[in-house]
N, C-alpha and C positions, 0 to 999 in steps of 0.2 A: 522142463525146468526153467527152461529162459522165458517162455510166455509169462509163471507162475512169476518170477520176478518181475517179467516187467507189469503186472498187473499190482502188484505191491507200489513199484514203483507211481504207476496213475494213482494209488488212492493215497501214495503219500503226497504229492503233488494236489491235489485237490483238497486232501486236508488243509494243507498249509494254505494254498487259496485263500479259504475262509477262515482262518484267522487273521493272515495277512489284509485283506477287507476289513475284517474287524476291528483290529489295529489302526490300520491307516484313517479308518472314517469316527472310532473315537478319539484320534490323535488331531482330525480335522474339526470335530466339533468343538473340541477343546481350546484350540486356534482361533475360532470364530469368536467364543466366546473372550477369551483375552483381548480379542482386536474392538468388541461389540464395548465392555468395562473401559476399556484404554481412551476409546472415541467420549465415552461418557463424562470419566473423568477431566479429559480436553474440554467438553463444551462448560462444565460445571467450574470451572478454571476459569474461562471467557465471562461468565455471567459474572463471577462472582469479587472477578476484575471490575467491570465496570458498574454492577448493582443499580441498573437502570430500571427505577420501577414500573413495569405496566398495573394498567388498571387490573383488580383481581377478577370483577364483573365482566369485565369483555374476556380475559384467558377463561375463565373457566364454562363460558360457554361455545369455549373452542373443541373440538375434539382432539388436537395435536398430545404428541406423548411427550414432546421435547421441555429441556428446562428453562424455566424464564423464572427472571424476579418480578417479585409482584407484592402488592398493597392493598388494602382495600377494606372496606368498612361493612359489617355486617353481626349477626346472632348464631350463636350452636342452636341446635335445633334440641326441642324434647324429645329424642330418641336413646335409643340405650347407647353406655358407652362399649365403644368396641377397646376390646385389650388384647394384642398380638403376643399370643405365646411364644417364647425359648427365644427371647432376645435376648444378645449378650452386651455387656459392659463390662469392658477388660474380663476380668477373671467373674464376674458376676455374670447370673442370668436372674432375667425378669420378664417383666412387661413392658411393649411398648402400648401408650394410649392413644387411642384416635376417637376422633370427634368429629358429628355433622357441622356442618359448618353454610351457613345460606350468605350470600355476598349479599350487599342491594345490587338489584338488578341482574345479577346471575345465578348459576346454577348452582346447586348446594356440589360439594366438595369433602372429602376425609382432609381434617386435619390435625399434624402429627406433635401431638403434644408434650411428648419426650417419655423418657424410658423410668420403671420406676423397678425397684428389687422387692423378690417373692422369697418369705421367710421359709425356712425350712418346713413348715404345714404347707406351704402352695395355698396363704390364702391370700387370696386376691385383695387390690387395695379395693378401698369404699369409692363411688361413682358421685365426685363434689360437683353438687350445682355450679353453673355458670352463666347466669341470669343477664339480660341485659345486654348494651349494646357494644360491639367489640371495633377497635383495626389493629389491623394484622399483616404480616408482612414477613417476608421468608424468601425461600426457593419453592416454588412450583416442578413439577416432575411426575415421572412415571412412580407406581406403587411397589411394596419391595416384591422382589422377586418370588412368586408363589411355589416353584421350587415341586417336589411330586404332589399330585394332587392325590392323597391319600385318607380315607375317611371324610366327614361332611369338613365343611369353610368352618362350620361356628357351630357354639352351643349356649344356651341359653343358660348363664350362670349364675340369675338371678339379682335382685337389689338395680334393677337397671343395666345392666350390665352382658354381653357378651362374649366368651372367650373364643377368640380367633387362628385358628391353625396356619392359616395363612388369608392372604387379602385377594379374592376377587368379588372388582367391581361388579360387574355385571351379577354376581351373586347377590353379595350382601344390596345391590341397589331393590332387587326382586324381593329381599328378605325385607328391607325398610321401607317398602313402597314409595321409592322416591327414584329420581332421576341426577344419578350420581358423575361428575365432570370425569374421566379418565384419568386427572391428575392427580396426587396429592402433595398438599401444602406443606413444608416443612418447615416450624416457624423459626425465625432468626431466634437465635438465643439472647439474644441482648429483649426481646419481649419479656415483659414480667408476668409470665402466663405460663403454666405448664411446669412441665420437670427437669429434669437433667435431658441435655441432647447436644446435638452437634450438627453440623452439615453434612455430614460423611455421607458421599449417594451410592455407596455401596455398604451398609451397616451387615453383619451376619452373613457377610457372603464373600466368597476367595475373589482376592486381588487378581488384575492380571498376569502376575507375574507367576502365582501361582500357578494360572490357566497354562499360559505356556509350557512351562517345568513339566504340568501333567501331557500336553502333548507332545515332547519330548521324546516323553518316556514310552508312549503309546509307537510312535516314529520307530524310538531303539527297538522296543517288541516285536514289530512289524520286521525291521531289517535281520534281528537277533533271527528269529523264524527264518525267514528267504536261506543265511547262510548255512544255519543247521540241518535246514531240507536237502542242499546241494552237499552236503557233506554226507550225508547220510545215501544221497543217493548212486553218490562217486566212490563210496569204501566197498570195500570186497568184505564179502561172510567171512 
């Protein structure tokens, strides 16, 4: 009878183990990420404090992920427009539109030309030329966060155009046979170009403070378990 218990007893102990892992290291990921948003939001603070423009031709043939302000003079390219699905605006969702973008003298570039709203059909806005020669000028930065990689990046949704599930580069560069910067541009809203936007470098995705609150909880889980295994295994039948 006492082996049978304590044999109980191991495989309560091991269960709780892994959950207790499991708890701790989604309650860690969670922490990473809040600290990863926190740090981003700090540097995008700093730039946007001082808005010292670099050339847009020399950053964007830089490989760095980091934000910088930047300017610079250049064409969209005749390529389709890409449109990022399930982006929200307060209580709306739509689309966000991106465009190629060739600096002079650098590398072509997505730039992020503001968010637009999809009427209850889900049809897509029309793809407006944009002929001609541009500058430009914004936040430079990493692309939004791609989030699970589920089903293909894109679909081809006709009239020039795109629909995008989420944004990788190294994808969409293979799909438009071009050599795309790691960055993308997010243009200052004071340009009279584009649609409704913001600076926000976290759009459609949870604040830090959410991230923490969830690792919290993940933390409480983990502890909640430890004491209920020890109680469980100090009670008599």
């Amino acid at each position: 009878m006492g082996a049978r218990r304590m044999k109980r007893r191991v495989a309560l102990w091991l269960f709780a183990a892994v959950l207790v892992a499991g708890f701790c290291s989604l309650g860690t990921w969670q922490w990473h990420r809040a600290q990863g948003k926190q740090a981003l939001l700090a540097a995008q603070a700093a730039v946007l404090a001082q808005r010292r423009a670099e050339p847009l031709a020399t950053l964007s043939r830089q490989d760095a992920t980091t934000l910088a302000w930047t300017a610079g003079h250049g064409r969209f390219l005749d390529v389709p427009v890409l449109l990022l699905d399930n982006q929200r605006r307060g209580d709306a969702v739509g689309v966000r539109e991106l465009r190629v973008f060739q600096p002079d003298g650098g590398r072509a570039l997505l730039v992020d030309l503001g968010w637009l709203a999809l009427p209850g059909d889900r049809t897509l806005p029309a793809a407006a030329a944009l002929p001609g020669e541009h500058e430009l000028d914004g936040l430079l930065g990493p692309p939004p966060s791609a989030g699970l990689a589920l089903g293909p990046d894109h679909t081809d949704a006709g009239a020039g155009r795109w629909l995008l599930t989420r944004v990788e580069l190294p994808a969409l560069a293979g799909a438009l046979h071009l050599e795309l910067a790691p960055r993308v541009l997010r243009l200052d809203p004071a340009v009279p170009l584009g649609h409704a936007r913001d600076l926000d470098p976290l759009p459609n995705t949870l604040p830090p403070e959410r991230h923490r609150g969830y690792a919290v909880q993940w933390f409480g889980l983990a502890f909640a378990t430890v004491v209920t295994t020890v109680f469980l295994s100090l009670r008599r039948r």
